[in-house]
C-alpha positions in Angstrom: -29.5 4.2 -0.4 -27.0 5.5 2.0 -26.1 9.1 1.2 -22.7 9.3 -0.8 -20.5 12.2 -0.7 -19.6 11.8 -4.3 -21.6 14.1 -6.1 -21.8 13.0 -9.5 -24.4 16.0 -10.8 -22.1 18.5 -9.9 -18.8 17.1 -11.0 -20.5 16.3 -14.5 -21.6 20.2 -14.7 -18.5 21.3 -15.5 -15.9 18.2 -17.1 -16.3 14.7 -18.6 -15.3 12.1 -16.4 -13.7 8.2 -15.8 -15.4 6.7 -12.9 -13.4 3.8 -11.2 -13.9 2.0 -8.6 -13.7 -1.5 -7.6 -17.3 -3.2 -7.8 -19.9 -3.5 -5.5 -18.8 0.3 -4.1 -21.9 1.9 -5.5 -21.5 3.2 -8.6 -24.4 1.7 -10.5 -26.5 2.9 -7.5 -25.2 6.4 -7.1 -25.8 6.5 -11.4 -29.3 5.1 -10.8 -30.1 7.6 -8.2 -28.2 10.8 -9.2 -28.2 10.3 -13.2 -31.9 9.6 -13.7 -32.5 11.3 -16.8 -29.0 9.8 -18.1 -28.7 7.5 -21.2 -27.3 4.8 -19.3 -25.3 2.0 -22.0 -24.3 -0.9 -20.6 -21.4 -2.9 -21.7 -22.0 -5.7 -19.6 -25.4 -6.1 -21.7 -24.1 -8.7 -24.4 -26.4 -7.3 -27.2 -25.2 -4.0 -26.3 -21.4 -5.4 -26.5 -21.7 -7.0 -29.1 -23.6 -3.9 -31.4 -20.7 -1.8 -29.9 -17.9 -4.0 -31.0 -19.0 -4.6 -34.3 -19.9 -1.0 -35.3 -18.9 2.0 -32.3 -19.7 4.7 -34.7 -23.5 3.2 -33.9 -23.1 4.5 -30.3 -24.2 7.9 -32.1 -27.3 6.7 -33.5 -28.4 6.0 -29.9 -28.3 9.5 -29.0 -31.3 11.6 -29.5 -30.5 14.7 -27.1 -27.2 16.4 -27.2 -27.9 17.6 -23.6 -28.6 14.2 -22.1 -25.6 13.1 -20.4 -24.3 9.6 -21.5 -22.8 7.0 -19.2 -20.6 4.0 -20.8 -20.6 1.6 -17.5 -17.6 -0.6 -17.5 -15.5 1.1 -20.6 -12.7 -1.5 -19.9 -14.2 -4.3 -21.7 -14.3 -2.4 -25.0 -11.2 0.4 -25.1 -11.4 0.7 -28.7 -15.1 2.9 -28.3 -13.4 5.6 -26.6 -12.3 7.0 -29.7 -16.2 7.1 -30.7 -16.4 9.3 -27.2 -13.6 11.4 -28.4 -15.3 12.2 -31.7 -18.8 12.5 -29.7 -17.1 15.2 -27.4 -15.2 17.2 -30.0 -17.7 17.8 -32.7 -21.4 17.5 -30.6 -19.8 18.5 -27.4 -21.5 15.4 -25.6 -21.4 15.0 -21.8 -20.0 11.6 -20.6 -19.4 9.5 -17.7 -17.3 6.5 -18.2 -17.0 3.9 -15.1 -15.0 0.5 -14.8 -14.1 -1.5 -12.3 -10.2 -1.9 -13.7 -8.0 0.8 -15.1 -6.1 -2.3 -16.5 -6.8 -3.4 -19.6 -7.2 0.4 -20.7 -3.9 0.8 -20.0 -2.6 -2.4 -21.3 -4.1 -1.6 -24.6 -3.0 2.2 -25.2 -6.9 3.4 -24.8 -7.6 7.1 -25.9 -7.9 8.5 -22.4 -9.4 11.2 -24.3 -6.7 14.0 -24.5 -7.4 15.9 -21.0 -11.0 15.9 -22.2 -12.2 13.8 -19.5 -11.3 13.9 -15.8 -10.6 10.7 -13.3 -12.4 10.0 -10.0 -12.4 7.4 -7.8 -15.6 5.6 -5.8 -14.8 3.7 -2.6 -16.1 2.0 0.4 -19.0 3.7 2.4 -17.0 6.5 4.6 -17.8 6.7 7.9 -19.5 10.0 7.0 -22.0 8.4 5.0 -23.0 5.4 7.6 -25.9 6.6 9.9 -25.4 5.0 13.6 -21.7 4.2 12.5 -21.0 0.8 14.0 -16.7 0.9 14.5 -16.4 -2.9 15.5 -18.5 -4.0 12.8 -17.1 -1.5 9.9 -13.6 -2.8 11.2 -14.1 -6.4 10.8 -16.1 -6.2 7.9 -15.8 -3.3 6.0 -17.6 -0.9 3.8 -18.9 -2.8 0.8 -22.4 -1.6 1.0 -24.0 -5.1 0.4 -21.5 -6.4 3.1 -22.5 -4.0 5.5 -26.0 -4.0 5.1 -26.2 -7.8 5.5 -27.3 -9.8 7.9 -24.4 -12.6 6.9 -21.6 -10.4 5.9 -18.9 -13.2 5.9 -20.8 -15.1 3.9 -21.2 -11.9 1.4 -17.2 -11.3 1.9 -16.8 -14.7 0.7 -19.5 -14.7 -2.2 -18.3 -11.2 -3.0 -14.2 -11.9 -2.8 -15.0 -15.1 -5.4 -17.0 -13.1 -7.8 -14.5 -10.5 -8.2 -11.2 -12.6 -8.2 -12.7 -14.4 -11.4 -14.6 -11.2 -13.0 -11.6 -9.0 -12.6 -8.3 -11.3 -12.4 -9.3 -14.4 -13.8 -11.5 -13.3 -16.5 -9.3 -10.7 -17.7 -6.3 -13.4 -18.2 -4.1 -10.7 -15.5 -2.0 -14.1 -14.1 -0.9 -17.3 -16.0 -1.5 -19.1 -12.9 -4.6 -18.7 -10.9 -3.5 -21.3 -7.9 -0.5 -19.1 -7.6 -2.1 -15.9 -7.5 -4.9 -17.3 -4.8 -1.7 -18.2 -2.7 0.0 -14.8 -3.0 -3.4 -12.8 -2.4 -3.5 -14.2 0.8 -0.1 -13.9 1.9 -0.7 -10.1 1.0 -3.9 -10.5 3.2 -1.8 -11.4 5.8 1.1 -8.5 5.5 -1.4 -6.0 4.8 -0.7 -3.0 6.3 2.8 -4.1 6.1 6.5 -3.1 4.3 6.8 -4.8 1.2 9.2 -7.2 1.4 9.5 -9.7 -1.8 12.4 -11.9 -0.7 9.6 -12.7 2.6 6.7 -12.7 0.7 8.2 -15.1 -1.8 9.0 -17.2 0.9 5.7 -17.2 2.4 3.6 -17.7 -0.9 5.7 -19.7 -2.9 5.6 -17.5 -5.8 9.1 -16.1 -7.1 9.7 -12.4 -6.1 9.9 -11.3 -10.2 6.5 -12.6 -10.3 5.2 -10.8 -6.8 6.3 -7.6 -8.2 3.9 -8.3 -11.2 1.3 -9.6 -9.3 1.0 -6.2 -6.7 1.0 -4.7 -10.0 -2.1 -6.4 -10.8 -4.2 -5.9 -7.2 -3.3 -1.8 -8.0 -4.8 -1.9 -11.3 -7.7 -3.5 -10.7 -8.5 -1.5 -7.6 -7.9 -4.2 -4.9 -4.8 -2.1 -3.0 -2.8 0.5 -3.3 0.4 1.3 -1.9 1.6 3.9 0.9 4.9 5.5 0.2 7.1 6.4 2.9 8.1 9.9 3.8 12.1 10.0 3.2 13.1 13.3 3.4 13.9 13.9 6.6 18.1 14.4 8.3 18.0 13.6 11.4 17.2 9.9 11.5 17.1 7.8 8.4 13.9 6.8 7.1 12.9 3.3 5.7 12.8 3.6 2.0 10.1 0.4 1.5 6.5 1.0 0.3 3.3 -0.7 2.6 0.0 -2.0 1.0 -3.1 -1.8 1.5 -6.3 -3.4 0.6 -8.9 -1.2 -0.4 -11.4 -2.1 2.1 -10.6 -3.7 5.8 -13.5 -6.7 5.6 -11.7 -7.7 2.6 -8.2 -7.7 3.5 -10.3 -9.8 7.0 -11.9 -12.5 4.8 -8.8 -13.0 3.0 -6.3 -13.6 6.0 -9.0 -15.8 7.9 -9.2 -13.1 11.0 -12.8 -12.7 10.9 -14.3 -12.1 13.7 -11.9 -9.8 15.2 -13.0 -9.0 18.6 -12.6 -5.2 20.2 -9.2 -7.2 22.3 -8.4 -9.1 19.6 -4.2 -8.3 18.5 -5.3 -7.5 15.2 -8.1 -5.0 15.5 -5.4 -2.0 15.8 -4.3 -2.9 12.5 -8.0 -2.7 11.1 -8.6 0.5 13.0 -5.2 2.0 11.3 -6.0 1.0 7.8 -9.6 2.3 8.0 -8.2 5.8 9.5 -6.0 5.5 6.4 -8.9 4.5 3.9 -11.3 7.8 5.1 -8.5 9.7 4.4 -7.9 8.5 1.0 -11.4 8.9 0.4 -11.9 12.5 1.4 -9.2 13.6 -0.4 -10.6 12.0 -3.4 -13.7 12.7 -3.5 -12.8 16.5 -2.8 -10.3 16.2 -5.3 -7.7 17.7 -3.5 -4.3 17.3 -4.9 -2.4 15.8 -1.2 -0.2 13.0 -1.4 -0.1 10.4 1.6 2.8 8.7 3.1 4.7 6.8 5.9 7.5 7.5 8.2 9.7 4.7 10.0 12.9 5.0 11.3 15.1 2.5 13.5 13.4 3.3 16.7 9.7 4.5 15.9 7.1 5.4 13.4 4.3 7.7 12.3 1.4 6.1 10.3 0.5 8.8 8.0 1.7 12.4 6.6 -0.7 14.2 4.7 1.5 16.3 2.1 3.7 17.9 4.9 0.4 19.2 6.8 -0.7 17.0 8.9 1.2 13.6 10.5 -1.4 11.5 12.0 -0.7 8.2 14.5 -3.2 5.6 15.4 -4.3 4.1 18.1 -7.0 1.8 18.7 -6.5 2.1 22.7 -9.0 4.5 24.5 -6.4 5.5 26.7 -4.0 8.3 25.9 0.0 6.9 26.5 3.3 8.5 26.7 4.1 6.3 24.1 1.6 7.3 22.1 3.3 10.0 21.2 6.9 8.8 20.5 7.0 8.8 16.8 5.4 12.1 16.5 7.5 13.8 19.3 10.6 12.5 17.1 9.4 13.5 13.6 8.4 17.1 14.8 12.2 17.5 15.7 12.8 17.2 11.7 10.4 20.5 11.4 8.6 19.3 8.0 5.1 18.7 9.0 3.4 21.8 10.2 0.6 19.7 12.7 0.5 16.9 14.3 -2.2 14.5 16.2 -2.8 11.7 17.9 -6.5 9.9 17.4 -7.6 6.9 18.8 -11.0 6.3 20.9 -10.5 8.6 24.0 -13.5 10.4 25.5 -12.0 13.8 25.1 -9.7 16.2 23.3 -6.7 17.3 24.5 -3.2 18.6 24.7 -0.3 16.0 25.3 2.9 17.6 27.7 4.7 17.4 24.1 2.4 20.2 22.8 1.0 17.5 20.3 -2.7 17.1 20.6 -5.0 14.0 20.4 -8.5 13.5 19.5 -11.3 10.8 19.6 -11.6 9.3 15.9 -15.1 10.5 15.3 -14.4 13.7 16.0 -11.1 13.6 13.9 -13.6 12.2 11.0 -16.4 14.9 11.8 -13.6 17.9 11.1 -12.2 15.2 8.4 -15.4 15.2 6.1 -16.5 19.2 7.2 -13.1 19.6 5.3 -11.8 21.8 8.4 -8.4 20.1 8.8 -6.6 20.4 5.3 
């Protein structure tokens, strides 16, 4: 059990809440070994499904505490018992946790999100804070699906793993018309992740028309596979690019999917896998604290910054353990605009420092120690 920073005791002490996360992340796991005492109903349990789907108002009958919390594990396959919750919550002031794997179908089906009564959380990947004897290479290459990164064959789990879930959560849920299609465009957006989105090149590349890419990107988001990062358009002096990038939510993933695996510590690639895993701890701190920063992107004609945290922190990415001039040129340029109030460098240099710019830099780990201590936002 690797220790998890999402604290499910003490975020249950004082609100309901929706759990999502794609699977395999831990959630049955962190329930199993936080939750013991928990009446745990499974809706992957056909009996149980069934009982459920026939009568919810029997979801009562099965509780015999009022104090015992109750966790409904994948609430997307049956919406309709989340007015049962409701009622549970309102009149008997009942405790829940309700996890899924896919926000989709709740929202394609108008689910009672429970008025305000219940509060959303995401679980992801193992962080780098939660990894004893961290292993970089490895965690670039393959990622942080527990199961992947525990194995002793983790391409073979990436491949087991990336099957299971295309067909439990796109397939099986009748998301796309056309599965061959969709297999095509999933890895084209393998192989731009990290990338603009760019429909009229993505079409091209995939075969699938751009109406329908638009759709599908709106599938990978609601099931949890990727997200996008918005850019930062707000500043004068230079004009910023006004297209979104995506990203897959884990980098072994996104690797299995555009055939990269194994990518070397030279390999071209690798930088890309070191960015989007900088970006992925971020996302995950500031989810699991709950804070309430958005994330972002700024490129302009000449240069580019990889992420702005609100207007706090702008952060560039380097895989390179030397410290270059040119490190810095994005940064230099968008502290000009004076709408970030910090700005660093990280990448896997020995030492801290200051740059001639007055811009400092700082190895990754140690960037990741202050991250998760919560000492930098």
């Amino acid at each position: 059990m690797f220790p998890r920073k999402l604290v499910l005791t003490t975020l249950l002490n004082d609100a309901n809440y929706f759990l999502f996360g794609p699977r395999a992340t831990g959630k049955s796991s962190l329930i199993q070994e936080e939750l013991k005492d928990a009446l745990v109903i499974d809706l992957l349990d056909d009996d149980v499904y069934e009982e459920l789907l026939k009568r919810p108002t029997s979801l009562s009958a099965r509780l015999k505490n009022p104090q015992q919390i109750v966790v409904i594990d994948e609430i997307q396959k049956l919406p309709k018992l989340l007015d049962e919750v409701h009622r549970l919550i309102q009149k008997k002031n009942i405790r829940f946790l309700l996890t899924g794997s896919s926000a989709r179908k709740l929202k394609r089906e108008g689910a009672n999100m429970l008025g305000g009564r219940a509060r959303e959380i995401h679980m992801h990947p193992l962080s780098f804070s939660e990894i004893p004897r961290f292993n970089l290479i490895r965690y670039l290459n393959y990622g942080g699906l527990p199961l992947v990164y525990l194995s002793k064959e983790p391409a073979l789990d990436l491949k087991a793993y990336v099957r299971t879930y295309l067909a439990e959560e796109i397939k099986a849920e009748a998301a796309v018309r056309n599965y061959e299609r969709f297999v095509r465009f999933l890895e084209t957006m393998a192989l731009s992740n990290g990338q603009e989105i760019n429909y009229a090149t993505l079409s091209s590349d995939s075969g699938v028309p751009a109406r329908t890419i638009e759709s599908y990107i709106e599938v990978l988001k609601d099931t949890l596979v990727g997200f996008e990062l918005v850019p930062f358009t707000k500043t004068v002096k230079r004009k910023a690019v006004t297209r979104s990038k995506f990203y897959f939510f884990d980098t072994g993933v996104a690797n299995f999917l555009s055939e990269r695996l194994p990518l070397a510590e030279n390999h071209s690639e690798i930088g890309a896998s070191f960015e989007q895993f900088m970006i992925l701890e971020i996302r995950a701190y500031i989810s699991y604290s709950q804070k309430n920063e958005s994330l972002s992107y700024w490129r302009v004609k000449d240069c580019e910054v990889d992420l702005i945290v609100g207007k706090k922190l702008a952060l560039e990415f380097k895989m390179s353990k030397v410290v270059k001039n040119q490190f810095f040129r994005g940064l230099k340029a968008l502290k000009e605009e004076n709408l970030v109030q910090k700005f660093l460098l990280i990448g896997r240099f020995s030492h801290e420092g200051v740059h001639d710019s007055g811009i400092s830099y700082m190895p990754y780990d140690v960037f990741l120690n202050k991250l998760w201590a919560g000492e930098l936002f």
